[in-house]
C-alpha positions in Angstrom: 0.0 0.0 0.0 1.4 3.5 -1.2 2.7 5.5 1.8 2.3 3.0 4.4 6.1 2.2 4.7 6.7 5.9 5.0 4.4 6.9 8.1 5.9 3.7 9.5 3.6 0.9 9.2 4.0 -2.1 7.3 6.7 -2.3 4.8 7.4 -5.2 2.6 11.0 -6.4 3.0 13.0 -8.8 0.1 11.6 -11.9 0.0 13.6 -14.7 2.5 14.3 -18.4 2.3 13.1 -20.4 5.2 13.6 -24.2 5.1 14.3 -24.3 1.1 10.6 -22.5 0.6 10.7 -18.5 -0.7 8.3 -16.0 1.1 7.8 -12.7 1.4 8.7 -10.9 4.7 6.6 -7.6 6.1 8.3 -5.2 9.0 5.9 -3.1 11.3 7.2 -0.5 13.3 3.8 1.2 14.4 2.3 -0.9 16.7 -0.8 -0.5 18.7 -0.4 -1.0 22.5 3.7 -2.4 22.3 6.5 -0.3 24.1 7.9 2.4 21.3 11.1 0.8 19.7 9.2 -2.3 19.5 9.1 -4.1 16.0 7.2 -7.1 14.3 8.7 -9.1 11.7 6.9 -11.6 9.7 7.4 -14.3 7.2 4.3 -15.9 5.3 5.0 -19.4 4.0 2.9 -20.8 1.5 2.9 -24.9 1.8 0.1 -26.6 -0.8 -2.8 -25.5 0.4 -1.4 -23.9 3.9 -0.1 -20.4 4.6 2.3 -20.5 7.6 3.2 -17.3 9.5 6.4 -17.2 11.4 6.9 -13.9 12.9 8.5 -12.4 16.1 8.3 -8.9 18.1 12.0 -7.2 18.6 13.5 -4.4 19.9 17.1 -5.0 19.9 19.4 -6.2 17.0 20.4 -9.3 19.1 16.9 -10.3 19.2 16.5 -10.1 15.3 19.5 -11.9 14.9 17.9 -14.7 17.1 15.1 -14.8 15.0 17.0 -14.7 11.6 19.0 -18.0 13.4 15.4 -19.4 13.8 14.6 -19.3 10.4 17.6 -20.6 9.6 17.3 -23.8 10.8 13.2 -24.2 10.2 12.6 -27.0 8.6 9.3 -28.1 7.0 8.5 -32.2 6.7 9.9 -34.4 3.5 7.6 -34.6 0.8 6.1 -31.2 0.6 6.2 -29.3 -2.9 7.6 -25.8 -2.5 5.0 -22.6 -2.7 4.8 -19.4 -3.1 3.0 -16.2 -1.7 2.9 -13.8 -4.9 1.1 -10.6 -5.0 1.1 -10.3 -0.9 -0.8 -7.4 -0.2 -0.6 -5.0 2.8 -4.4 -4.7 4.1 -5.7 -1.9 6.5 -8.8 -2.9 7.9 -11.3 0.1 9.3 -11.0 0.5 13.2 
């Protein structure tokens, strides 16, 4: 969504390999009722006919680098065909 990124709401980051499967990674930095600082970072996984969201609240580099060693070593069961989110889209729903 234009202009979201830029007041500091969701913003799409490059795409990331978790577990041999490609998906597309969003950062929020404007969240509702978290200590300021705070972000969320999460990955959406798309397996057959499942979409898997792996995602983690941070406020220090340390704590991302945890998470990015998570990811790392995810791994999804044998004999599931690789997927992909395309066209993710950043949704604001009315409050």
């Amino acid at each position: 969504v234009v202009g979201l990124a830029d007041a500091g709401g969701p913003a799409r980051l490059p795409d990331r390999i978790v577990g041999g499967w490609a998906g597309p990674v969003v950062e929020n930095s404007r969240l509702w009722g978290i200590p300021d600082g705070t972000k969320e970072r999460v990955v959406f996984l798309v397996v057959e006919s499942t979409t898997y969201i792996i995602g983690m609240y941070y406020d220090t580099s340390e704590q991302l680098a945890l998470f990015q060693q998570v990811l790392d070593s995810f791994q999804l069961p044998d004999g599931i065909e690789p997927g992909f989110l395309k066209n993710l889209r950043l949704l604001r729903f009315p409050t």
